[in-house]
C-alpha positions as CSV (number, residue, x, y, z in Angstrom):
1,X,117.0,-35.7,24.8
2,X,119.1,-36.2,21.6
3,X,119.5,-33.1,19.0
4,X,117.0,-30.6,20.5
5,X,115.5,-30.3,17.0
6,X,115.6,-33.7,15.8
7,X,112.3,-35.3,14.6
8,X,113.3,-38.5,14.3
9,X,114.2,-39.8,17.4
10,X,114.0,-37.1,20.1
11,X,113.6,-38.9,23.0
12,X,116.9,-40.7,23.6
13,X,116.3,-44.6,23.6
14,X,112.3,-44.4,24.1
15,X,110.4,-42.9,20.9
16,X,110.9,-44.7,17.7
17,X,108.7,-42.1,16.2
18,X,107.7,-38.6,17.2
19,X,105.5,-37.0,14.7
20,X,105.7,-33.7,13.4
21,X,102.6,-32.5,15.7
22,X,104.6,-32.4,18.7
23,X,106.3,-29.5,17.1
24,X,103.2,-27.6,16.4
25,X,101.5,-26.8,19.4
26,X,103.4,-23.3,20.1
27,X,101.9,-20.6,18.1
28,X,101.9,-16.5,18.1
29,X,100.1,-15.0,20.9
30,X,96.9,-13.0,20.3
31,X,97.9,-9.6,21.3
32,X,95.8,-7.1,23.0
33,X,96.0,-3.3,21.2
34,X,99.2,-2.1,22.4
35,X,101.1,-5.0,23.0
36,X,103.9,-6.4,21.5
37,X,105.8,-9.8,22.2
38,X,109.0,-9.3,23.3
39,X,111.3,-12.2,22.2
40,X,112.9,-14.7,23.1
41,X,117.0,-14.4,22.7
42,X,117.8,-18.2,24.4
43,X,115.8,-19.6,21.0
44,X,118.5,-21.4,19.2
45,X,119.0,-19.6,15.6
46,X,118.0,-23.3,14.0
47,X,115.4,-24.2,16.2
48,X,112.2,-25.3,13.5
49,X,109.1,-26.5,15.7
50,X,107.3,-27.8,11.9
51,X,105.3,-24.4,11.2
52,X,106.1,-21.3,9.3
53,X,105.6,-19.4,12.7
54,X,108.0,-16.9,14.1
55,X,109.9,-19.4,16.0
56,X,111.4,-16.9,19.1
57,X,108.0,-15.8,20.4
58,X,106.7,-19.2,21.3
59,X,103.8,-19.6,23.7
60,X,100.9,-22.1,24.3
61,X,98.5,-21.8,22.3
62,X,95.6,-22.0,24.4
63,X,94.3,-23.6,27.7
64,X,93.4,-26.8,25.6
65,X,95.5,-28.4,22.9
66,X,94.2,-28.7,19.7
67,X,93.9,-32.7,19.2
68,X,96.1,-31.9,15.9
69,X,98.3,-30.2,17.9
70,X,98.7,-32.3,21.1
71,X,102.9,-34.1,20.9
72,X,103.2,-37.6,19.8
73,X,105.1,-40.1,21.0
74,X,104.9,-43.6,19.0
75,X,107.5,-46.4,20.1
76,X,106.4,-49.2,17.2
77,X,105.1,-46.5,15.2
78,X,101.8,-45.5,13.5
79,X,98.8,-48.2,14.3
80,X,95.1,-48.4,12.9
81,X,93.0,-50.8,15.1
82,X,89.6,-51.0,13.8
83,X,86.6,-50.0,16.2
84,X,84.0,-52.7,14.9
85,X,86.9,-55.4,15.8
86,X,88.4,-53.8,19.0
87,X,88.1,-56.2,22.2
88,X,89.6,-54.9,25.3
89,X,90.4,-57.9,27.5
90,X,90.8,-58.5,31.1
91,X,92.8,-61.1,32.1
92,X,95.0,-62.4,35.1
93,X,94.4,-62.6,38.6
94,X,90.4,-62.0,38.4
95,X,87.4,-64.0,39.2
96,X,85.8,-62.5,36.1
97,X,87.5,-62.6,33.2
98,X,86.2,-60.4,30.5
99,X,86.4,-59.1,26.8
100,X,84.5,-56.1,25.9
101,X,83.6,-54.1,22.5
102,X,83.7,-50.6,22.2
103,X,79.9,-50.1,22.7
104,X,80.7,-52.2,25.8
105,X,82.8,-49.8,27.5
106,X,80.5,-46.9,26.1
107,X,77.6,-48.3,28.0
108,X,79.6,-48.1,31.8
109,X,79.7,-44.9,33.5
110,X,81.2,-41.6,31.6
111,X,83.5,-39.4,33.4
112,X,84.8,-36.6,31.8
113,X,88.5,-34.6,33.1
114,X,90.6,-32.0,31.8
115,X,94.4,-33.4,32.1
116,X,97.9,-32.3,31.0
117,X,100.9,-34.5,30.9
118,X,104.0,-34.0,29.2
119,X,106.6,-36.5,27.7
120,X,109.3,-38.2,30.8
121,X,111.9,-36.6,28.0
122,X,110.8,-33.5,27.8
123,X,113.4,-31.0,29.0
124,X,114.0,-27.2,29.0
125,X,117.1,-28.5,25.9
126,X,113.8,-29.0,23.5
127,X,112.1,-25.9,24.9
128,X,109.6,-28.1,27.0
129,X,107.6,-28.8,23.8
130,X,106.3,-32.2,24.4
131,X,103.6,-31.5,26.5
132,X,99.7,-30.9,25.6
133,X,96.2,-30.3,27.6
134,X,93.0,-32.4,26.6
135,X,89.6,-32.8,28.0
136,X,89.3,-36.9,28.0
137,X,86.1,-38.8,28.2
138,X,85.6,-42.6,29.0
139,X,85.1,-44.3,32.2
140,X,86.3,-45.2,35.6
141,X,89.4,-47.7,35.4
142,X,88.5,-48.8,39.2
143,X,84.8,-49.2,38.6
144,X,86.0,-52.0,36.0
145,X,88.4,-53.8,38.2
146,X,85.7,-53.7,41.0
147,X,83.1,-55.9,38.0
148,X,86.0,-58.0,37.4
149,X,86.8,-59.5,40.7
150,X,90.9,-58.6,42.3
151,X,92.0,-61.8,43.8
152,X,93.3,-61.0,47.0
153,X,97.0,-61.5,46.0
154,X,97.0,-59.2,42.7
155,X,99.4,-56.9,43.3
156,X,100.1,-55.3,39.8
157,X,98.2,-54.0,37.1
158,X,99.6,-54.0,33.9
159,X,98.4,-52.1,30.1
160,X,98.7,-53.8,27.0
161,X,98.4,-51.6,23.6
162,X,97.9,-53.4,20.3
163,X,101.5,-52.1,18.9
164,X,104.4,-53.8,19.4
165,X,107.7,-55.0,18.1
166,X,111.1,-57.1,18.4
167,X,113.1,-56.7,21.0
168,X,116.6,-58.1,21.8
169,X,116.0,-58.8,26.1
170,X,119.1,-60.4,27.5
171,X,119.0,-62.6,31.0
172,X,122.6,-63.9,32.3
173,X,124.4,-65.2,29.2
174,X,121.3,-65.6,26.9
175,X,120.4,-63.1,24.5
176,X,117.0,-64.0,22.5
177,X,114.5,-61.9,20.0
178,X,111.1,-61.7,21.3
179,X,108.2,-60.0,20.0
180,X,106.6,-57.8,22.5
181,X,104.1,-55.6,23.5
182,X,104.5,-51.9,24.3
183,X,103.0,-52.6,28.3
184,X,103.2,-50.4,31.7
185,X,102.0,-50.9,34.3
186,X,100.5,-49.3,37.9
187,X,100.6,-50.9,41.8
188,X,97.0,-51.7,42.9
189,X,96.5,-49.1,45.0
190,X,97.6,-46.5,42.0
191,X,95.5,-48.3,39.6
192,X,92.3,-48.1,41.9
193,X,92.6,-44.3,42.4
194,X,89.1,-43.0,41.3
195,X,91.0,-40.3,38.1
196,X,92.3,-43.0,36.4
197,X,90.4,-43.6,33.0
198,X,90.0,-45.6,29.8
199,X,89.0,-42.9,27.4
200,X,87.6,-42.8,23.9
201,X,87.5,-39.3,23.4
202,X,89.4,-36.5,23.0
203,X,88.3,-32.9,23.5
204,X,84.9,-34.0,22.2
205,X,85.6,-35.6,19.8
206,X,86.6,-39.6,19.3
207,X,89.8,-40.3,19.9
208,X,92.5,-39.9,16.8
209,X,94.3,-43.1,15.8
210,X,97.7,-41.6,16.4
211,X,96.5,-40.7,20.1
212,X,95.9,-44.0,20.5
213,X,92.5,-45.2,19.5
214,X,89.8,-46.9,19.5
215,X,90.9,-46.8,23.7
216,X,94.0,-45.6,25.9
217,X,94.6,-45.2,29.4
218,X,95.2,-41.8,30.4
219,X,96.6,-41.2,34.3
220,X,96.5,-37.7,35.5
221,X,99.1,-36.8,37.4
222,X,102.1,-39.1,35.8
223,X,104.6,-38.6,32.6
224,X,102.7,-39.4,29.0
225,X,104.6,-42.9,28.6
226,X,102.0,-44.5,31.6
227,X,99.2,-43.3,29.2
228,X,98.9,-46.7,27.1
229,X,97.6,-45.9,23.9
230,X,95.9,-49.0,21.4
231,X,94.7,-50.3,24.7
232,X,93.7,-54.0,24.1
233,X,94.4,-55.8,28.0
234,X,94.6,-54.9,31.2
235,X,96.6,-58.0,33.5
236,X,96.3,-58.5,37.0
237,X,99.4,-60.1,38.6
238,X,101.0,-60.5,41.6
239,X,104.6,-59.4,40.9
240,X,106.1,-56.4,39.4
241,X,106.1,-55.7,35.9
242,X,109.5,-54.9,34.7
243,X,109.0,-55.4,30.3
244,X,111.5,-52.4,28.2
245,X,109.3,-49.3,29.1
246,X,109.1,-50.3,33.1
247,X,112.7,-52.1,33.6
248,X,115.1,-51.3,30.8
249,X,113.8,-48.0,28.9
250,X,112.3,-44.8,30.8
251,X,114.2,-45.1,33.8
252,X,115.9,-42.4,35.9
253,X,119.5,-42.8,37.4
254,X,120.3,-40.6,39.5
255,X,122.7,-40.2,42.6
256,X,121.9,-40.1,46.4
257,X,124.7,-39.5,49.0
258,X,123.9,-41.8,52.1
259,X,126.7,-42.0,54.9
260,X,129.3,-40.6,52.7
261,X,128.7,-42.8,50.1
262,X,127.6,-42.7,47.0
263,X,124.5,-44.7,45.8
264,X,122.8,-44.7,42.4
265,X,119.2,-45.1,41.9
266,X,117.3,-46.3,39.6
267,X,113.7,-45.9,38.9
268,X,110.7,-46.0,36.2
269,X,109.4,-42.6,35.4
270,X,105.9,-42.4,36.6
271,X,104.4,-39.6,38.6
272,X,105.5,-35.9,37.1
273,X,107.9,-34.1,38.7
274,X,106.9,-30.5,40.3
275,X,107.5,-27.9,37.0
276,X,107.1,-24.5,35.1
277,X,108.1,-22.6,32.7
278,X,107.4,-18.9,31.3
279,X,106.5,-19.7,27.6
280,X,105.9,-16.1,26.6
281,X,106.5,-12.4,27.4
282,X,104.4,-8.9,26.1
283,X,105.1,-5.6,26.7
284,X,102.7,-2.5,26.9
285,X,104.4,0.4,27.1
286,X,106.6,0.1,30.3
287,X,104.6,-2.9,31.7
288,X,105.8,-6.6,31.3
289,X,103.9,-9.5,31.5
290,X,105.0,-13.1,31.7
291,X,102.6,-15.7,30.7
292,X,103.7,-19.6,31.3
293,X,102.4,-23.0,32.7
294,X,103.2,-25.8,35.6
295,X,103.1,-29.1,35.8
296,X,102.5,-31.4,39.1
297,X,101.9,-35.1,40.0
298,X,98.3,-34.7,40.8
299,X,99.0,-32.7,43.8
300,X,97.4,-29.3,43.7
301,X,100.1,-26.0,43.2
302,X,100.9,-24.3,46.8
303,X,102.1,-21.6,44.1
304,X,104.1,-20.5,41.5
305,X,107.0,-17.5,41.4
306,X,108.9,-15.3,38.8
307,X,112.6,-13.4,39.3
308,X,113.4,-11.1,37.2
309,X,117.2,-11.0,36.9
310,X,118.5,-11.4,39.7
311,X,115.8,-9.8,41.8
312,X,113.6,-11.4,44.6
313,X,111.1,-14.5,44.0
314,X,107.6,-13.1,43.8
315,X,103.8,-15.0,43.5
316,X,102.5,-15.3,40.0
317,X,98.8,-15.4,39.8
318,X,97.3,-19.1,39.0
319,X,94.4,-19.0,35.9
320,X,90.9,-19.3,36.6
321,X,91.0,-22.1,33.8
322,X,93.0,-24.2,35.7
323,X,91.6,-27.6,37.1
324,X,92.5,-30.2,39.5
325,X,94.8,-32.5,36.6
326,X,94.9,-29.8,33.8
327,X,98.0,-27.7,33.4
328,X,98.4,-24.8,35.7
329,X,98.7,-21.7,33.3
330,X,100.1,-18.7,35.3
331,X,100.8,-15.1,34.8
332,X,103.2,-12.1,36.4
333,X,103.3,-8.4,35.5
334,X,105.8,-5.6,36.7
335,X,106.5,-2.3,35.4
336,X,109.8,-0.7,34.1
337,X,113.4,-2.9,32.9
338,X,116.3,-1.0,32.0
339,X,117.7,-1.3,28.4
340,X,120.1,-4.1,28.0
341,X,119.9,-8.1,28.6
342,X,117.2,-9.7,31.0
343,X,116.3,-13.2,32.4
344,X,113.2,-14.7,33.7
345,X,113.0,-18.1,35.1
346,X,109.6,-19.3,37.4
347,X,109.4,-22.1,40.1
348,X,106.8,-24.0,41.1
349,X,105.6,-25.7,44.9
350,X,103.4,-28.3,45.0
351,X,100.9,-28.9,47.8
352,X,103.6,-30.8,50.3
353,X,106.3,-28.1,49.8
354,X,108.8,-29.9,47.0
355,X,110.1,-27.0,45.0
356,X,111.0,-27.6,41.5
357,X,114.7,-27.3,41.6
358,X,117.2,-25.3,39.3
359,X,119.1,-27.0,36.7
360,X,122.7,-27.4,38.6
361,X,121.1,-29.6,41.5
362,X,119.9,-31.8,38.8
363,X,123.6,-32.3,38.1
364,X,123.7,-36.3,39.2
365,X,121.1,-37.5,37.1
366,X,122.9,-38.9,34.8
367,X,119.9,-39.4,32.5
368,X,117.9,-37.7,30.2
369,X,114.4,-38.5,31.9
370,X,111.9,-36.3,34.5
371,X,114.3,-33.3,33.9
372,X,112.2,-30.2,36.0
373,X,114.8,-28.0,36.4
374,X,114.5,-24.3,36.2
375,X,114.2,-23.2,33.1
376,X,116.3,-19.3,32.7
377,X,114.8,-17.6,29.5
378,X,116.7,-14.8,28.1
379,X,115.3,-11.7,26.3
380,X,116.9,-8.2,25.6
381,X,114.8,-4.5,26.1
C-alpha cells in the first residue's frame, strides 16, 4: 500500500481510482447498556476513513455491507454501461458462440450466495479497510460454459469488463501504446467450480454502476481484483492469460530458500490468503470482549484464536451468521486486565492446517500484495 490514508491511489501500481466508499464501511458499534468501547491506541492520530465518525473505535458495521458502503476499487475509473445495450459475449474456443442481453442471463438459473472478499492490497498498514460482505444474485458461470460448448483444448478462461485504457506493454526492445481491456482470468478447472457467478444484484438490490454493473463476475474464495466488474466477454483459450492485472500488475514476489539458495517467486494474486483481525473491543465492567472477522480461500475456518499480551493462544467463538464464502465474524471474552498498556492480535487456521502467519515471516515479500500477517492492536485500560 502507498500512504495508508491516501484516497487517491492506495493501492500501489493497481487502483487508478479508489472511491471515498471504501473508507466508509467502519462505523461505531451499537453498544449494549453498560458497555463502552475501549479504543484503539495503534490508530494513527491522522487516520480519516471519509466520515465524521470517531476514527479510534472502528469496527464492521454489520454482517453485510451496505452496497454504499462496500470499498471500491476502479483501475480506468468510473464506467456507466447501459442495461437496454449490454451484450455479454462468449467467444473463443467454443462450439457455441454466443451474445446475450441482460434479460438473457436473467432467464438462466438464479443462485443466490453470501460472499466476502477483500482488496490483494489490503494490509494491516490501511487498517484492513478494503474489504466488504454482500449477498450476490445471478447465475451459474459453469452452467453457461456447459451451453456454450469447451473445445477439448481450452485451457483458460478469461473476463473482459467494458473499461479500459492505454497502456505502455514492452516486449524485447519494442515499447508500443495499446489500448486495452481491464481482463483476468481463471484455469478451466477453477472457472467450472459450481460458486463461481455472473451476478446482477447486490444485496437485493441491482447491482450499482460503480460495483460494476449491468454484470460482474464475483469468485468466492479469491482477492476482489478476479471479481471482473463491467463484464462484457468471457474467452476461452488454450494458453495462459498474462494481460497488466495477470502478468505485470497484482503480482506477489516473494522469496523461497531451496538448497541454500535463494529463489524469487513470482505469482498473480488469486485465491485469499488465510486472515483475521480484531476490529473492535467493549468493556462491561471488568469483562472484555473482542469482536473481529476472518478471511479464507473458500476453505472452511478449522478456527480462529486471540492472545492477550503475551498470554496463551485461546479459541474465539465463530458467528452463527457466518456462511460457507461470507466473512467469518468471531468473538472472545475474558474477564479482568491490569491498568496500563495491552495488545490483542487473532490468528486464523483454515481447514488443511495453514496458519495465518505473523508479520515478521512475511519479511521476504518484497511486495505490497496478499499481506495476511498478524495484525497486533494496541489499546490502554
Amino acid at each position: 500500500m502507498a500512504d495508508p490514508v491516501s484516497r487517491r491511489d492506495v493501492v500501489k501500481g493497481g487502483a487508478a481510482f479508489l472511491s471515498a466508499a471504501a473508507f466508509g464501511n467502519w462505523t461505531l458499534p451499537i453498544l449494549q447498556p453498560g458497555e463502552e468501547v475501549v479504543p484503539w491506541t495503534d490508530v494513527p492520530a491522522n487516520f480519516n476513513p471519509g466520515t465524521a465518525l470517531d476514527t479510534r473505535t472502528l469496527r464492521r458495521e454489520s454482517f453485510m455491507t451496505p452496497n454504499d458502503n462496500f470499498y471500491l476499487v476502479q483501475h480506468y475509473g468510473q464506467l456507466q454501461v447501459d442495461p437496454a445495450t449490454y451484450r455479454l459475449r462468449v467467444t473463443g474456443l467454443v462450439d457455441r458462440p454466443l451474445e446475450l442481453t441482460l434479460d438473457d442471463l436473467k432467464k438462466r438459473k438464479r443462485v443466490e450466495e453470501i460472499v466476502g472478499f477483500e482488496c490483494g492490497g489490503s494490509s494491516p498498514t490501511s487498517l484492513n479497510r478494503l474489504t466488504g460482505n454482500a449477498r450476490w444474485a445471478g447465475t451459474p458461470l459453469r452452467d453457461l460454459l456447459r451451453d456454450v460448448g469447451l473445445q477439448p483444448h481450452a485451457r483458460e478462461i478469461v473476463f473482459y469488463g467494458a473499461d479500459k485504457g492505454m497502456e505502455t506493454v514492452t516486449h524485447g526492445r519494442a515499447t508500443q501504446e495499446v489500448e486495452q481491456h481491464f481482463g483476468r482470468s481463471l484455469a478451466l478447472d477453477d472457472a467450472m467450480k459450481p460458486e463461481v457467478m455472473i451476478v446482477w444484484e447486490m444485496n437485493g438490490t441491482p447491482l450499482p454502476a460503480n460495483h460494476g454493473a449491468p454484470v460482474r463476475l464475483v469468485v468466492p474464495g479469491w482477492y476482489g481484483v478476479a471479481n471482473v466488474k463491467w463484464m462484457n466477454r468471457i474467452h476461452a483459450q488454450d494458453t495462459r492469460y498474462v494481460g497488466r492485472f495477470m502478468g505485470r500488475d497484482y503480482v506477489t514476489l516473494n522469496a523461497e530458500q531451496v538448497g541454500g539458495e535463494t529463489i524469487w517467486n513470482e505469482t498473480s494474486v488469486a485465491r485469499i490468503r488465510v486472515k483475521s483481525m480484531v476490529a473492535r473491543l467493549t468493556r462491561d465492567g471488568q469483562r472484555y470482549t473482542a469482536f473481529g472477522y476472518a478471511l479464507a480461500n473458500a476453505l472452511p475456518l478449522r478456527s480462529v484464536e486471540v492472545r492477550v499480551d503475551d498470554g496463551p493462544w485461546r479459541k474465539a467463538t465463530l458467528d452463527s451468521q457466518n456462511t460457507r464464502y461470507s466473512w467469518q465474524m468471531f468473538s472472545y471474552s475474558w474477564n479482568d486486565l491490569p491498568a496500563g498498556g495491552h495488545t490483542i492480535v487473532s490468528r486464523a487456521v483454515d481447514a488443511h492446517g495453514v496458519m495465518q502467519p505473523e508479520q515478521s515471516m512475511l519479511e521476504q515479500k518484497k511486495t505490497n500484495w496478499e499481506n495476511n500477517g498478524q495484525f497486533v492492536r494496541k489499546f490502554t485500560i
